[in-house]
PALUMKE-77890 format. One record per atom (N, C-alpha, C): x negated, y, z; residue in one letter. Coordinates in steps of 0.02 Angstrom, whole numbers, plus 50000, padded with zeros to 5 digits. Atoms other than C-alpha are relative to their C-alpha. Example, Ala and Ser with C-alpha at 12.3 -4.5 7.8 and 13.67 -1.06 7.14 Angstrom:
// residues 2
499554994150000a493854977550390a499555006050000a500424994149997s493164994750357s500395005550037s
// end
This chain:
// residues 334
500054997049934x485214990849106x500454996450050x499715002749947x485824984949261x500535006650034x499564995949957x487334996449339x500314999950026x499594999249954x488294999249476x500605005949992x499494995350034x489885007449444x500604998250055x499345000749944x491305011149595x500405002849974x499384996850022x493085013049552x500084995849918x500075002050059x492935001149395x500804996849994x499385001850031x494714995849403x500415007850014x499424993050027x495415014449407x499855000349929x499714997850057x495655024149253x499255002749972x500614999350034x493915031149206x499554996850016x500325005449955x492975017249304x499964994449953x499655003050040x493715004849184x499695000449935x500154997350058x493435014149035x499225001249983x500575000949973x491655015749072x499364993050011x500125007949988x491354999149127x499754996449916x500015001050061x491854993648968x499585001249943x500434996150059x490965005748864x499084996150002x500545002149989x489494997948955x499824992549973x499975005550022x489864981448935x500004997949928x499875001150077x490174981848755x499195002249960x500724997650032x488294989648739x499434993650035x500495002249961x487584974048827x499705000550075x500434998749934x487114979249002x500414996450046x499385004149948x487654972949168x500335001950022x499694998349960x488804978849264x500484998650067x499485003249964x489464977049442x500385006050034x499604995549987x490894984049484x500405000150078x499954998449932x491384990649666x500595004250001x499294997849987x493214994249710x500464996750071x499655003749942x494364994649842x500714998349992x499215003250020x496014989349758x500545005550039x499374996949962x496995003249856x500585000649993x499524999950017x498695006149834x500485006150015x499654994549993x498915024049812x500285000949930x499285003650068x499845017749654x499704994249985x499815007050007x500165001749572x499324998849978x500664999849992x498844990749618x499894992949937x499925006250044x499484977149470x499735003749929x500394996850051x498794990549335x499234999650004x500635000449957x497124991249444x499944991849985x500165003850028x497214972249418x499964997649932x500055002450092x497394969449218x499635004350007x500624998450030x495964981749200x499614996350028x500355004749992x494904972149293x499824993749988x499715002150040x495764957649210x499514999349954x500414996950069x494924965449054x499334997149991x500615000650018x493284966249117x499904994450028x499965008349998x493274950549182x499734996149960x500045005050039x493374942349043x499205000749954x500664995550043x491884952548966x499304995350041x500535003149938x490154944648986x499565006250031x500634994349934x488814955349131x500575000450030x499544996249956x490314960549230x500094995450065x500115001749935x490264956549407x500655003850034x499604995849944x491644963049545x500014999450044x500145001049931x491434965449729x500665004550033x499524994949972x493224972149821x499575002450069x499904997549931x492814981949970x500215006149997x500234992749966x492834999750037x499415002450003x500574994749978x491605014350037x499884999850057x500064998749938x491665017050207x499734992550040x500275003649962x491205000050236x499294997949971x500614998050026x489325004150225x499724992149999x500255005450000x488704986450267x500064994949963x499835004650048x489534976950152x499765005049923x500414995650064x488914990550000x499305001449999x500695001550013x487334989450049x499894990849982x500105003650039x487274971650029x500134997249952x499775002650089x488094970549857x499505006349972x500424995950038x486894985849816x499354996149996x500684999149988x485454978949872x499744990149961x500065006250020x485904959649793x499695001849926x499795000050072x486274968449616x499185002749972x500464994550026x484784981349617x499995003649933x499954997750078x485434992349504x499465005349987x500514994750029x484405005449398x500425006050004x499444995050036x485815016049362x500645000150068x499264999949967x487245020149512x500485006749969x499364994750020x488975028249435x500565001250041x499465000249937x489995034549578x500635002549995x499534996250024x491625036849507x500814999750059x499585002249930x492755029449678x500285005450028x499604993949972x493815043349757x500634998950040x499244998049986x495385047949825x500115006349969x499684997750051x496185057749692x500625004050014x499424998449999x497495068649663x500165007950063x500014993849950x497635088549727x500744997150052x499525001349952x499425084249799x499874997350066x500175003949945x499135071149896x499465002550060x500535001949936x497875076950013x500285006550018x499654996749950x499095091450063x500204993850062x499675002749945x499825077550147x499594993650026x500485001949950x498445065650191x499464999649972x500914997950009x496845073450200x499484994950008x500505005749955x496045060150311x499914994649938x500275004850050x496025048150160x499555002249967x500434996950044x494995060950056x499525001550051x500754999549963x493755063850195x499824993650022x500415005149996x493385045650229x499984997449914x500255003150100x493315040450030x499595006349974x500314996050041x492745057649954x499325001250046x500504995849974x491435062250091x499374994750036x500465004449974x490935045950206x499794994149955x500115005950055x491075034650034x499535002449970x500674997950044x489975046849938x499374998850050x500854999949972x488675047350081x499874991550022x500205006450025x488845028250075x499584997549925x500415003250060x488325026349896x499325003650000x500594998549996x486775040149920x499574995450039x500305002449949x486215031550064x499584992749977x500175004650030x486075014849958x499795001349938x500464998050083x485365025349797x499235001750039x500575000549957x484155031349900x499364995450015x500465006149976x483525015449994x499704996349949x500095005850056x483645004849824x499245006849957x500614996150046x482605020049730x500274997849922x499634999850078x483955021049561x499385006849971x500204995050046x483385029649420x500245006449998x499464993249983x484855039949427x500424997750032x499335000349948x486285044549544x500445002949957x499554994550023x487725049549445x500765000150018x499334996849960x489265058849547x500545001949971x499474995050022x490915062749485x500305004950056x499834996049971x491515077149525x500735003449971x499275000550017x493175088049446x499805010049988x499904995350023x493555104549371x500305003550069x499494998549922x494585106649555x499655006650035x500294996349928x492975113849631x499965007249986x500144991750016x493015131549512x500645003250052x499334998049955x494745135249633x500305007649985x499604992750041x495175152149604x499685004849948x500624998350065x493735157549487x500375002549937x499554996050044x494615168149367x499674999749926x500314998750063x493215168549233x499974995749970x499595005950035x493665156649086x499575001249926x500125005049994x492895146349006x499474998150057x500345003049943x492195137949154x499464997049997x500524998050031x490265137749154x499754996950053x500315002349953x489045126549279x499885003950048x500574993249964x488175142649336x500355005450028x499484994349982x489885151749373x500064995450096x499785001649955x490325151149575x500504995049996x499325003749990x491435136749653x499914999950073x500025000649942x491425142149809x500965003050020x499264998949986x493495146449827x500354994649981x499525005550028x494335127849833x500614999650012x499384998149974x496125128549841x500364995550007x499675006349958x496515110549893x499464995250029x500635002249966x495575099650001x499954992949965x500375004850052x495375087049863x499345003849981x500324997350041x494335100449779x499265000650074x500554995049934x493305106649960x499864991550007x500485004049984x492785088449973x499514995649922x500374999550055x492225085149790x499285007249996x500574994949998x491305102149812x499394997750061x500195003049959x490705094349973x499424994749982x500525005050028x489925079149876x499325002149961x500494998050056x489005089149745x499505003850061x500594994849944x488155099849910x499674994250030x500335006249975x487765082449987x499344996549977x500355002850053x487005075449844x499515004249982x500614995150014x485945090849802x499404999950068x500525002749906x485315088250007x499354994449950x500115006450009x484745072349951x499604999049942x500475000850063x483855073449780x499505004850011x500744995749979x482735089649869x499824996150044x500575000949959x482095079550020x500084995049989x500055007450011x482225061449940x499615001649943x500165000950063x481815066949766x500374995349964x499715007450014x483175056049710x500165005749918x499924996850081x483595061049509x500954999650015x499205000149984x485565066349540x500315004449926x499434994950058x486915072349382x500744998850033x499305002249994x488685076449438x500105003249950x499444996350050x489995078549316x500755003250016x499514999549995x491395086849327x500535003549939x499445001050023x492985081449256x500525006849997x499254996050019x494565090749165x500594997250015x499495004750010x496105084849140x499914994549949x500385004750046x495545067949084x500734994849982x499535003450012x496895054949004x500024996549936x500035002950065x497455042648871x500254992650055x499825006649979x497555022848885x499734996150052x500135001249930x497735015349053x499795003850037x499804992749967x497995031049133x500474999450061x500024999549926x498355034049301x500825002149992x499594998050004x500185032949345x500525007350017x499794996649966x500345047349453x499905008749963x500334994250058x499455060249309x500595001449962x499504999550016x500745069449216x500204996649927x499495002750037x500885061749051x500124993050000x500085007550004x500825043449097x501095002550037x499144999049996x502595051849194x500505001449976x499514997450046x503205060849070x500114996149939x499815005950029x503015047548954x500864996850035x499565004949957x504045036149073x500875001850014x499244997649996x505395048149129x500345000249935x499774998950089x505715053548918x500284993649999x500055004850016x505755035948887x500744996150033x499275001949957x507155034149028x500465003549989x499364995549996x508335049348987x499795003350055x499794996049940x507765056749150x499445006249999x500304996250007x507095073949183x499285002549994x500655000049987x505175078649185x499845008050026x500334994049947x504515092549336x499435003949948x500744997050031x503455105149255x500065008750029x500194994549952x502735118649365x499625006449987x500064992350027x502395137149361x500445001149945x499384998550063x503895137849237x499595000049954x500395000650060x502775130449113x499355003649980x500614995749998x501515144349126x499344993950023x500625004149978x499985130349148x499744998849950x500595001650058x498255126949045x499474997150019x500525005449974x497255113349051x499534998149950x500605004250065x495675105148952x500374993949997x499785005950012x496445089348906x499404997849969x500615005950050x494905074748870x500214995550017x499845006850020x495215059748809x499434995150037x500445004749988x494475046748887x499454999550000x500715000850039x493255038148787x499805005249972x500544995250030x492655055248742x499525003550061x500254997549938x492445057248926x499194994750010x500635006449978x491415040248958x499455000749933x500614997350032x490505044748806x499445003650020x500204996349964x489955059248892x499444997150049x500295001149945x489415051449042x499394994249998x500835003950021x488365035748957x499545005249973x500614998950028x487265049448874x499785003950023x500464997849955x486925058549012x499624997050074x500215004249969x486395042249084x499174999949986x500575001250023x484815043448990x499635008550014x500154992150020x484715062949029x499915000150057x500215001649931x483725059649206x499925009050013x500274994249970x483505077649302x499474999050014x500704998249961x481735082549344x499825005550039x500244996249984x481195094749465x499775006449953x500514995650055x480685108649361x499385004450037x500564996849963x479025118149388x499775004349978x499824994150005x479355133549302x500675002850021x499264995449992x481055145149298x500254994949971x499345003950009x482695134249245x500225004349935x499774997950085x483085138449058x500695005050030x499174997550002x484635150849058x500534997349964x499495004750006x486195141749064x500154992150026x500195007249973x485505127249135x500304999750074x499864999449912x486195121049322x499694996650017x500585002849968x484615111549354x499795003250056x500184997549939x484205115949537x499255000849978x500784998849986x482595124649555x499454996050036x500245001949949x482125116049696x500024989250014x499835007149994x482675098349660x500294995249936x500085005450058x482845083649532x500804998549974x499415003149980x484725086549517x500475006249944x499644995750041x486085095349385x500835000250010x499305002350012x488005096449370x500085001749937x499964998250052x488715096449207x500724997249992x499224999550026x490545100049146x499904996549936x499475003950059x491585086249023x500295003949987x499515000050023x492775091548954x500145003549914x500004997350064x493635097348780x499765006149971x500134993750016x493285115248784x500695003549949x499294996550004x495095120548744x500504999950040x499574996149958x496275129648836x500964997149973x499475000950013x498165119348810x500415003350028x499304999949976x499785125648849x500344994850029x499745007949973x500485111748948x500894999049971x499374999650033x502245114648845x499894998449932x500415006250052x501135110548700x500004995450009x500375008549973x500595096448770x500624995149993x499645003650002x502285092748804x500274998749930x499665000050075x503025096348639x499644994549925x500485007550015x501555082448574x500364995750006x499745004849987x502355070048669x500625000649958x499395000250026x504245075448610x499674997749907x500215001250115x503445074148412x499984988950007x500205006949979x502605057148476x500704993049994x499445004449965x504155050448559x500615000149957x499434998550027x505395056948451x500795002250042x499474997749951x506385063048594x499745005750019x500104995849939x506735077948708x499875000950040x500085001649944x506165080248850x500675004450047x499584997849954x507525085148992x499465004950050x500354995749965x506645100449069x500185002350058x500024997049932x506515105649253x499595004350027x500584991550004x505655122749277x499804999650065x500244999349949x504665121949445x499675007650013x500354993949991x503865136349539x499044996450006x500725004749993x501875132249553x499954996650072x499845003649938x501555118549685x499195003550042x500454998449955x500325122949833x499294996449982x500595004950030x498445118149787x499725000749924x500215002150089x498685119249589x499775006250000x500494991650019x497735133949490x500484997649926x499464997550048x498795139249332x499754998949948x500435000550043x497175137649223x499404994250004x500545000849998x495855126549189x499594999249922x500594998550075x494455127849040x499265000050024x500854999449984x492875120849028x499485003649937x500475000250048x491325127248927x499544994550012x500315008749983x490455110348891x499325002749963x500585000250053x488855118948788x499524996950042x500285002349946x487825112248924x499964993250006x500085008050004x488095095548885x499984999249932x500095002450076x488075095848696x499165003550012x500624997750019x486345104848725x499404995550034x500055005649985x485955089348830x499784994749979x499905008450029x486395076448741x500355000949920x500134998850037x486765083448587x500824997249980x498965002050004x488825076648602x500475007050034x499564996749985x490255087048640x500704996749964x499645004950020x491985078548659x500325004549969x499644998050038x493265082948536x500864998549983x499415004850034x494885072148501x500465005350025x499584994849984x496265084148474x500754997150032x499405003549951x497815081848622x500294997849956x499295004550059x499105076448457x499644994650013x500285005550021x497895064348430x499944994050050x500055005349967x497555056848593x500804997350023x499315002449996x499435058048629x500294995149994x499365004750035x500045047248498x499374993250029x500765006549998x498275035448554x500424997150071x499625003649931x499295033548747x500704997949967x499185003450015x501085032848683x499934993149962x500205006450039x500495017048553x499764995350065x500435003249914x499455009948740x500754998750026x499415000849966x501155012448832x500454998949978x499555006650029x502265003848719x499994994250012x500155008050001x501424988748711x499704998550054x500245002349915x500704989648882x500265002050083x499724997249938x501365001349004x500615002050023x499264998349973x503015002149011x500344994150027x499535003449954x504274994249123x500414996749962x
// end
C-alpha cells in the first residue's frame, strides 16, 4: 500500500511508520519538526526510517495547505494516517492558539486533501481527553464526550465532528482512534515516565498529582500501532440497516471511532513503583494537588476493536516498563 502518515518523527508516528515499513509498503512521511520538545529525538527517529527502504519525508506544516496538497497529490496515497497534533493537556492552558491552528486548521488540511485525492480510508487520531468528565468507566465509543476539560481535548473532539461532516456529504470512509495513555520506546519527553525515568536516574524529585490518586490505561506502543494497521483494513461503510449494538458506526455516514487502549485501570503509584522495581531506585516523591485540565481517571473498554479486528492490546505496564527503561539506557539518556 501506498501511505501517508503525518507526525512520523513523533512518538506514535514513528512507531507506525515503521511497523509499515517493515510489512513492505510505502510510506511518506509528513512532519513539521516543531520544537515543543527536543527536536534531536524527532531527528534519530526519522534517522531510523530513513534508512528503511519505501520511506519518503516531506518537512512542512499542516497549516501550510499548499505545500500538503502537493506532496499529497505527488504521493497519491490509498491510505491517509493523521497522527500530527499539538499534544499535551497542559500546554494548551497556556497556548491554545497552537492547538487550534495544528489540531483544527491541520486536520481540515489533511480532509481536504483525502477528499480531493479519493483515499480509501481517512484515519484520525484522536485521545481518551475527549470523554472529559464522563464518570462512567470503562470508557465505551457510544458513551457521551461532550464535557472536555482542556482545550487540547475540545479540539480533538472538534476533529472527530469535522471528519464525521465530511465522510456524510463526501462519503469519504473515516476511523478515528482514540488514544490512552500510550508509551514505551522513544517516548515523548514531556509524558510522565520518559520524566520520571530521567529525574530517578538523577536523584531528583518526580511531581505526581492529585496526591497520587490518578488511573490511567497505560498501552504500549506497538500494541497501539498494532491496533491501528488492522483497522486499516477495517474500511467503514455506510450502513443500510440499524448499527449493531455497541457499534459507533454513524448511521448516516461511512465513518466510526474506535478506542485503543489496554483496558485496565492503573494506579499511577503502581506504575510508579514498576519503574522503582525496574530502576532499582526510589523515587523522591512530591505530592501535588490535581493540575487544571487533568481528569483523575481514565479507562478504556476496547471490545469494539477486538470485535473488529479480532486484536486487543495487552502487554502488562511491568512489562512495558522494563521494555522503555532497557530503550533509555542505551538510548535516551543524557
Amino acid at each position: 500500500m501506498r501511505v501517508l502518515i503525518t507526525g512520523t518523527a513523533g512518538f506514535i508516528g514513528f512507531h507506525l511508520a515503521r511497523l509499515m515499513l517493515e510489512e513492505g509498503h510505502q510510506v511518506l512521511g509528513y512532519d513539521g519538526m516543531t520544537d515543543y520538545y527536543d527536536v534531536g529525538l524527532k531527528e534519530r527517529r526519522h534517522a531510523i526510517l530513513k534508512g528503511m527502504p519505501g520511506f519518503r519525508a516531506v518537512e512542512g506544516m499542516l497549516e501550510d495547505q499548499a505545500l500538503f496538497d502537493r506532496v499529497a497529490d505527488d504521493f497519491a496515497p490509498e491510505i491517509i494516517v493523521h497522527l500530527a497534533a499539538q499534544a499535551g493537556v497542559r500546554y494548551s492552558i497556556d497556548n491554545p492558539r497552537a492547538y487550534l491552528d495544528s489540531n483544527i486548521t491541520g486536520t481540515f488540511t489533511v480532509m481536504e486533501a483525502a477528499r480531493r485525492i479519493g483515499v480509501r480510508h481517512l484515519m484520525l487520531a484522536s485521545t481518551s481527553s475527549v470523554y472529559g468528565a464522563n464518570e462512567t468507566m470503562p470508557y465505551a465509543e457510544t458513551d457521551k464526550a461532550d464535557t472536555p476539560m482542556s482545550f487540547y481535548a475540545a479540539t480533538k473532539k472538534a476533529g472527530e465532528a469535522m471528519s464525521h461532516a465530511f465522510a456524510h456529504i463526501h462519503g469519504l470512509p473515516t476511523t478515528c482512534f482514540r488514544f490512552f495513555t500510550v508509551y514505551g520506546p522513544w517516548g515523548r519527553p514531556d509524558m510522565a515516565l520518559f520524566k520520571f525515568v530521567k529525574a530517578m536516574r538523577a536523584g531528583e524529585p518526580i511531581d505526581i498529582y492529585n496526591q497520587g490518586e490518578m488511573y490511567r490505561d497505560f498501552t504500549y506502543v506497538t500494541d497501539l500501532v498494532r491496533g491501528i494497521r488492522l483497522l486499516m483494513d477495517t474500511v467503514p461503510v455506510r450502513p443500510e440497516g440499524p448499527v449493531p449494538e455497541g457499534d459507533s458506526l454513524s448511521p448516516v455516514a461511512p465513518w466510526r471511532v474506535v478506542n485503543i487502549g489496554n483496558s485496565d485501570k492503573v494506579r499511577l503509584l503502581d506504575f510508579i513503583e514498576a519503574i522503582e522495581e525496574t530502576l532499582g531506585l526510589k523515587a523522591r516523591r512530591n505530592y501535588l494537588p490535581m493540575q487544571a485540565g487533568d481528569v483523575p481517571a481514565t479507562w478504556a473498554d476496547a471490545s469494539l476493536l477486538q470485535r473488529l479486528t479480532g486484536y486487543r492490546p495487552a502487554t502488562d505496564y511491568r512489562e512495558g516498563v522494563a521494555r522503555f527503561v532497557d530503550w533509555y539506557r542505551d538510548h535516551g539518556g543524557n
